[in-house]
C-alpha positions in Angstrom: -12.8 -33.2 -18.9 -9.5 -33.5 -21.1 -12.0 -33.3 -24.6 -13.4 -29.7 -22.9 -10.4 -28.3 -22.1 -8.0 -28.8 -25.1 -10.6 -27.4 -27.8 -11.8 -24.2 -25.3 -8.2 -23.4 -25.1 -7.6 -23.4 -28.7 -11.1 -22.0 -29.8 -9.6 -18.9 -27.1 -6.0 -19.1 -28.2 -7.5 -18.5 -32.1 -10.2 -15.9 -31.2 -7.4 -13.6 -29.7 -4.7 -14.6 -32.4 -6.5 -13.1 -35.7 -6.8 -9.1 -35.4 -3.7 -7.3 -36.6 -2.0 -5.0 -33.7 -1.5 -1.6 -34.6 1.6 0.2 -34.1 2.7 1.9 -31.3 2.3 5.9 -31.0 5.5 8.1 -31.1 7.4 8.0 -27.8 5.5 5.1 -26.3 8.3 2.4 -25.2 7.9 -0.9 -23.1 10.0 -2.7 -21.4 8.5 -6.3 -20.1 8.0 -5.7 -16.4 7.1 -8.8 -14.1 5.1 -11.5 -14.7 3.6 -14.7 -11.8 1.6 -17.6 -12.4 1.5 -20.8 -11.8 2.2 -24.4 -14.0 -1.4 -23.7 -15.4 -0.7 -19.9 -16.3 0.1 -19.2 -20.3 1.8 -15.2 -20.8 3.1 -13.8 -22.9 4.8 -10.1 -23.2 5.4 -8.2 -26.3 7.3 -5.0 -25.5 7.4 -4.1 -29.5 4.0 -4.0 -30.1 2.7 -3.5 -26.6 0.5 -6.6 -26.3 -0.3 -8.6 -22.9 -1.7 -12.4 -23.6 -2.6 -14.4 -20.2 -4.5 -17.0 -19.6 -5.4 -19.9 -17.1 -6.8 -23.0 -17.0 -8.4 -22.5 -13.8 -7.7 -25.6 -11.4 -9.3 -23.9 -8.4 -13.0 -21.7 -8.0 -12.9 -18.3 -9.2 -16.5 -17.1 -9.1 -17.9 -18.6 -6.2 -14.6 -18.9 -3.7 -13.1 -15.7 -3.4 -9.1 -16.0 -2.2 -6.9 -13.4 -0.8 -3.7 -13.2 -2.6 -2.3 -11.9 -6.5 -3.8 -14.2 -9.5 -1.5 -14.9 -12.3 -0.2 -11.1 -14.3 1.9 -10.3 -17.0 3.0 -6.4 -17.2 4.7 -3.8 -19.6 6.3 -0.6 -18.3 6.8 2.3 -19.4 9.5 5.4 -18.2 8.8 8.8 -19.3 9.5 12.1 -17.5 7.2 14.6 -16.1 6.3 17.7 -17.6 5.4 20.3 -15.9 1.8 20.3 -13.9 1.4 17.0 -15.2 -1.7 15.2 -13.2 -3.1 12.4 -15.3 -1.8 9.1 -17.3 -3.4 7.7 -19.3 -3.1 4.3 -21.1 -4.6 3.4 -24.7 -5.5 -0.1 -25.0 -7.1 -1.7 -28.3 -8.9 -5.1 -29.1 -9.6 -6.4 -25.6 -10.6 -9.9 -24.9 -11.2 -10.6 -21.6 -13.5 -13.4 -19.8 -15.0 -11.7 -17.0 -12.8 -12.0 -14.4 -9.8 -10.2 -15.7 -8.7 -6.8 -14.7 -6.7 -4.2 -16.4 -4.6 -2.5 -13.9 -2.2 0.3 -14.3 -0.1 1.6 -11.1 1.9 4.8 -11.8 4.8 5.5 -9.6 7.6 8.2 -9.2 11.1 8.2 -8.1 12.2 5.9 -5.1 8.8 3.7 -6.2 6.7 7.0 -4.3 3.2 5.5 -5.7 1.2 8.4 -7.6 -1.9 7.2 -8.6 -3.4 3.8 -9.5 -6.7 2.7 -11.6 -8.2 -0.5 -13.2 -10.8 -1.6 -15.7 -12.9 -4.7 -15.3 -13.6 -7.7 -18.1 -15.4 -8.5 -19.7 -14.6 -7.1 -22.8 -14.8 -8.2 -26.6 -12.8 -6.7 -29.1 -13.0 -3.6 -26.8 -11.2 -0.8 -27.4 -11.0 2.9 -24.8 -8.5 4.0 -22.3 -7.5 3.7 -18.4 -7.3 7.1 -17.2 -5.1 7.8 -13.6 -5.7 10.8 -12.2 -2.5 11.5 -9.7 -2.8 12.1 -6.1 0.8 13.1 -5.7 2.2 15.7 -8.2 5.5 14.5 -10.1 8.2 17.4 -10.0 8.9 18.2 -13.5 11.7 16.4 -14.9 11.0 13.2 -12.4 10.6 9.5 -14.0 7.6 8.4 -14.0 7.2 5.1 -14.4 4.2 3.4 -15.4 3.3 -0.5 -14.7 0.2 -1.9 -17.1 -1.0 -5.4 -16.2 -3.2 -7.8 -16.9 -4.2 -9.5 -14.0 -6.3 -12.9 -13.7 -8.8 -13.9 -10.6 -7.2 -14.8 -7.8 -9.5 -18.2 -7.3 -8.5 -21.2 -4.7 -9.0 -24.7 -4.1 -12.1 -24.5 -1.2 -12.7 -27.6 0.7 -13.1 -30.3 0.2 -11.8 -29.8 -2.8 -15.0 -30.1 -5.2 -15.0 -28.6 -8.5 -17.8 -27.6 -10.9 -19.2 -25.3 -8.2 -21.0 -22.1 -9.4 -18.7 -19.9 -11.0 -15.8 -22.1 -12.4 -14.8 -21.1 -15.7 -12.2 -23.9 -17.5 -10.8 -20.8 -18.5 -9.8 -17.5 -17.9 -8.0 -15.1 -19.8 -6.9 -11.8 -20.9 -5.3 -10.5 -24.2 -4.9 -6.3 -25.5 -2.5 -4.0 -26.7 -1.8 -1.0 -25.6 -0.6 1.8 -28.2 0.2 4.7 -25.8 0.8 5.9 -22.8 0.4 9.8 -22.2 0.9 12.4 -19.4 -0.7 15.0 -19.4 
């Protein structure tokens, strides 16, 4: 199982290494925001350039076994101020790699932590490139920071009894890898 996992790993590792990131547009700024997993998680958070990298080799069942509870993330965030009437966010991502259990997940929320809208999009993806947008439930007042959280987020799998793997659905690995160029409210 050893011989599988090492050369999946790096054949994934290399597939997501190779394309160039572009550069972030004006005003866009990250600052890492948190990041979980466990002693088989790999993440890594580039505020610079806006890229998210995560992956997992997956010890427990993903596909089949569905657990309650978060799976492994990494997150940027981003702080910019409302304008006036402004009712949607939207985040920019660019070459996404995702197996299919990843999830793209942006939570937008004002001051005091008030939540304001949230939205996701679902792997999997291939050198995928589009947007995420939130529409706003709650209105910002003008002026007010809104802070927005983009994550990837990995399957929350488990171990099912009695403790069998190679059931339908296991993946050696799962992960997740984009950058995210913009951020704009509108």
């Amino acid at each position: 199982m050893k011989r599988i996992a090492i050369p999946l790993v790096a054949v994934a590792l290399a597939a997501v290494a190779v394309d160039p990131t572009p550069a972030l547009a004006a005003g866009t700024e990250y600052t890492a925001g948190p990041s979980n997993g466990d002693a088989s998680t790999y993440h890594q958070v580039d505020p610079g350039d806006g890229t998210i990298m995560i992956f997992q080799h997956n010890t427990r069942q993903p596909g089949t076994v569905h657990c309650t509870g978060d799976g492994p993330r990494a997150t940027l965030a981003n702080t910019q101020p409302a304008g006036a009437g402004t009712g949607t966010v939207t985040v920019a991502y660019t070459d996404a790699v995702m197996t299919e259990h990843p999830v793209i997940d942006v939570l937008v929320t004002g001051d005091n932590g008030r939540v304001l809208g949230h939205k996701a999009a679902f792997g999997p993806m291939y050198y995928d490139s589009g947007h995420v947008a939130v529409p706003l439930f709650a209105k910002p007042n003008a002026g007010e920071a809104v802070r927005t959280l983009i994550g990837l987020q990995l399957h929350a799998g488990c171990l099912p009894m009695p403790f069998v793997l190679g059931l339908p659905g296991s993946r050696f690995l799962e992960g997740a890898r984009a950058t995210f160029p913009s951020v704009t409210l509108s």
